[in-house]
N, C-alpha and C positions, 0 to 999 in steps of 0.2 A: 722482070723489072717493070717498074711502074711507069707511066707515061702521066706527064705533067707539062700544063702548059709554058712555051718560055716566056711571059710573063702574067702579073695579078695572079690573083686568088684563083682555086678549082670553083667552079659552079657545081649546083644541083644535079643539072643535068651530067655532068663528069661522074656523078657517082655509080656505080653500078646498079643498072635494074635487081640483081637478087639487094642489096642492099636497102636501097631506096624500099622496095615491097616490104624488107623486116622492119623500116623504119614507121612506114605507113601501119603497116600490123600493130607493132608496139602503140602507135599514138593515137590510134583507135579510128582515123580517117585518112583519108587519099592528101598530098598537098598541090594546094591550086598556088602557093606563088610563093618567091623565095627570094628572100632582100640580103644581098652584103651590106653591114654597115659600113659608114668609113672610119677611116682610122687602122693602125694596126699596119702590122709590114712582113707577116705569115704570108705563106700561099696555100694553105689548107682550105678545103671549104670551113667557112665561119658565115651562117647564115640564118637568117631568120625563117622558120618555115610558118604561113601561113596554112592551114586545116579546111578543108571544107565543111566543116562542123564548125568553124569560127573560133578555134581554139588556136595559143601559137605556142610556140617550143623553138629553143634558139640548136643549133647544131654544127659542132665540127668534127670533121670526118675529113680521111686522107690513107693510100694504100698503108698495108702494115710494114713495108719497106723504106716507107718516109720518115727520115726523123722525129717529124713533128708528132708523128702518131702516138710515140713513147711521151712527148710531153702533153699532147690533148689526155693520155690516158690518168698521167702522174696526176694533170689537174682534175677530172674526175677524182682520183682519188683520195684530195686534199679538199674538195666541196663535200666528201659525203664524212669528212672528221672536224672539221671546223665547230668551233664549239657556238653553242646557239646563243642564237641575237648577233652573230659576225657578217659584217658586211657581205654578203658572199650569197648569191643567187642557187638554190637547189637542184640537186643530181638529180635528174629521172631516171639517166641509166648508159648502161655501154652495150653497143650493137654490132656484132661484127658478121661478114659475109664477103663472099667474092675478093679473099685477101685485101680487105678496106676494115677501119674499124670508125665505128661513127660513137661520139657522145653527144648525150640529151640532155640541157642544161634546160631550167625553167624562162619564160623568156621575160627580162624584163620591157617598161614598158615606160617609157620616156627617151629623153636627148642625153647626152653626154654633161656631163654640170656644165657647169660657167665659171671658171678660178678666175674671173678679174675681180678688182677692187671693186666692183657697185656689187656683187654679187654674194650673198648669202653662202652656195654652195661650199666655198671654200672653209667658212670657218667649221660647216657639221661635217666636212672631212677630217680638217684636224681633230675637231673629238671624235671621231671615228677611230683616229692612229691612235690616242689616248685610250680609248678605252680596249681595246686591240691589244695593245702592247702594257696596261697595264700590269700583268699577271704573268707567270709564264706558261708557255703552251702548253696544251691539255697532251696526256700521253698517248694519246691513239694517233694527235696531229704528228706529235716528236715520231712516233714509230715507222707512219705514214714516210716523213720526210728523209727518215734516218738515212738511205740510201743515196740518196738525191745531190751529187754534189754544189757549193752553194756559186751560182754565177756571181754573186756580188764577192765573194773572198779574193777572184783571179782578176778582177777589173784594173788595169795600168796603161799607161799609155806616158804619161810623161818621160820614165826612162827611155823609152824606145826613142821619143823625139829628143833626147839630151844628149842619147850616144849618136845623133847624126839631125841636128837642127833643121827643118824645112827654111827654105827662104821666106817663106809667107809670113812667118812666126810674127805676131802683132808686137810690140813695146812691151807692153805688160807682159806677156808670156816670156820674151825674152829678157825682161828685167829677173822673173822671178823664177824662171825655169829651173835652177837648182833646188831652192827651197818646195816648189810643187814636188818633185821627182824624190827629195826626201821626206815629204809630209805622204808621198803617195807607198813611200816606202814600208811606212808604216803601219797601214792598212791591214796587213795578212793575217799580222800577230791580233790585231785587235776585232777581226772579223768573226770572232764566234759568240754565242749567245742564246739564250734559250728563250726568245721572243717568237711568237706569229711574223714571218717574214712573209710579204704579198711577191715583192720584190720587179715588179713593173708595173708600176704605179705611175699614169701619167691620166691624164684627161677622158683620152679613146679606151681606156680601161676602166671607165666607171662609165656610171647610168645614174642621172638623175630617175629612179621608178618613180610614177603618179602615184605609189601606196608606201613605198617600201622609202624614200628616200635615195640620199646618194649609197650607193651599193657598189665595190667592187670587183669584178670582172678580170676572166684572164689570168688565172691562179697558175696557169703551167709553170711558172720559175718558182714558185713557195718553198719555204726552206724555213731555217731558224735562225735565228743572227741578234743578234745586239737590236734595242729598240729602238734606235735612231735611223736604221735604214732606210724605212719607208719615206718617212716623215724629211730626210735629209733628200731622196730622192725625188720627193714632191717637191720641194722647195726652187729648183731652176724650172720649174714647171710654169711656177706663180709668178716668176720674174717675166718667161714671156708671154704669161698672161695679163703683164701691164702693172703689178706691183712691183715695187722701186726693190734693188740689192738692201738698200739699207733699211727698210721695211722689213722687210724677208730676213733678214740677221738678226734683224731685233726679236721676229718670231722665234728663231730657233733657238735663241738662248731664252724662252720661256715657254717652250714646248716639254711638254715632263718626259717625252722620249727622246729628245735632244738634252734639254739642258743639265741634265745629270751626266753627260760624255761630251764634253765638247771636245776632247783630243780624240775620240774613236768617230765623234760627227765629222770633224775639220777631216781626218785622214781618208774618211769613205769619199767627202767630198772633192775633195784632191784626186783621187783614184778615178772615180766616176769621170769627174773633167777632163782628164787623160785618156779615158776611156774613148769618148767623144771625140774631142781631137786628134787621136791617132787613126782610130775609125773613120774618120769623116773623111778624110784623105784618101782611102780608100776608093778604085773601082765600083761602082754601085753595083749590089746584086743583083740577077735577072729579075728573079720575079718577088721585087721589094723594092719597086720606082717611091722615090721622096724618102727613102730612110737615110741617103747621107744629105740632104738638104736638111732632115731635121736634127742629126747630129753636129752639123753647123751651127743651126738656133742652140741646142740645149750645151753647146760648148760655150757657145759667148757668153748665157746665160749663168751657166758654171763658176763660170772665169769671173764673172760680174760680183755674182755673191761671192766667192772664198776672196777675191780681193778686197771686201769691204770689211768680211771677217777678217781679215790678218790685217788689216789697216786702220778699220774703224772710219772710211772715210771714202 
């Protein structure tokens, strides 16, 4: 069995020396330094590896025992089918040794965007999801994914809170808590689709790159789904990044991957919101400190937009 620390991320040095040596082999130098970014609520190593040759290569790597290792690999294998010009940073490759398997993604090379209102990033994301989900997914992607079952089709949470109410439960929630638990109801039937699904799409998942633009990261949930996923998922993103619900409503009814579904948008969103709220309540995971502090935010957030959407106001 594997030994993992109880809590944060694995470090560099966690990795096994036969390991670490194929890695150095493969990347043609020794590595002198190794940065976790922040963001993200994995405990795999996810790291930037800096080269003594001055070259970098990002890498995550985790025993072959650990769950995550079946999704570092899935996502490997959804970066090297991705059809070209897709946001999506290049496979170098998969490395395995010492019952550890490590992937070699290309590294990019900037911050995280910036989704507030002064901020540019936000709107070449939406044409990102636009141009993304214009078309449907190339057949090596669908092939790639066909296994994979999809985390956005099981996301619920409002029945759970309707057959036994927390006392916490705000006004709003408690106003409309039957109609979410039926709009969330909804969701299962309308959850299939033949679009590029990123399917965790938030901030700490993209990279503003110096060359490449905003690019995104983090492909382990990809799947196929209806096109409004992404783009309905970003959406409580931008709310706490400082633009208003009613902003953000008005976006999704003239987004071309929202505004053609708005009963499969409104029902994902509903779902998702539940998702969050019922999770957020939740015990926090050992080594994933700040994931329910931030399913808190993206609940209010949630809550914020589909009430304006079903309100207008």
């Amino acid at each position: 069995m594997s030994s993992l620390p109880p809590v944060g991320r694995l470090r560099w040095t966690d990795v096994p020396t036969p390991l670490r040596t194929r890695l150095e082999t493969a990347l043609g130098s020794s590595v002198v330094d190794a940065v976790t970014p922040a963001g993200g609520f994995g405990h795999q190593l996810a790291a930037a590896l800096t080269l003594a040759s001055g070259r970098r290569a990002f890498v995550k790597a985790a025993p072959d025992d650990d769950p995550l290792t079946d999704a570092n690999v899935h996502e490997a294998t959804v970066l090297d089918v991705l059809p070209p010009g897709a946001p999506a940073p290049k496979l170098l490759g998969i490395h395995r040794a010492a019952g550890w398997t490590a992937v070699v993604i290309a590294h990019l090379d900037g911050p995280h965007p910036d989704l507030s209102p002064a901020s540019g990033d936000g709107g070449q994301t939406w044409a990102l999801l636009d141009k993304l989900t214009s078309s449907p997914a190339p057949t090596a992607y669908t092939a790639a994914v066909v296994g994979t079952p999809s985390g956005a089709a099981g996301l619920h949470g409002w029945d759970v809170l309707l057959a036994n109410p927390p006392g916490d439960l705000g006004l709003v929630v408690r106003h409309r808590l039957h109609e979410l638990a039926e709009l969330e109801a909804a969701w299962p039937a309308l959850a299939h689709g033949d679009r590029i699904v990123h399917g965790d799409l938030r901030a700490d998942n993209m990279v503003r790159d110096h060359h490449l633009g905003v690019t995104f990261v983090d492909w382990a949930h990809a799947t196929t789904g209806p096109a409004c996923i992404d783009a309905a998922s970003l959406a409580p993103q931008l709310i706490l990044a400082g633009h208003t619900p009613a902003d953000i409503a008005r976006l999704l009814q003239d987004h071309p991957a929202t505004a053609n579904s708005p009963e499969t948008t409104t029902a994902f969103l509903a779902a998702l919101t539940g998702h969050w709220h019922r999770n957020a309540r939740k015990p926090a995971p050992p080594r994933a400190p700040g994931l329910r502090a931030y399913q808190h935010r993206a609940a209010a957030a949630g809550l914020a937009l589909l009430d304006y959407r079903l309100t207008g106001r």
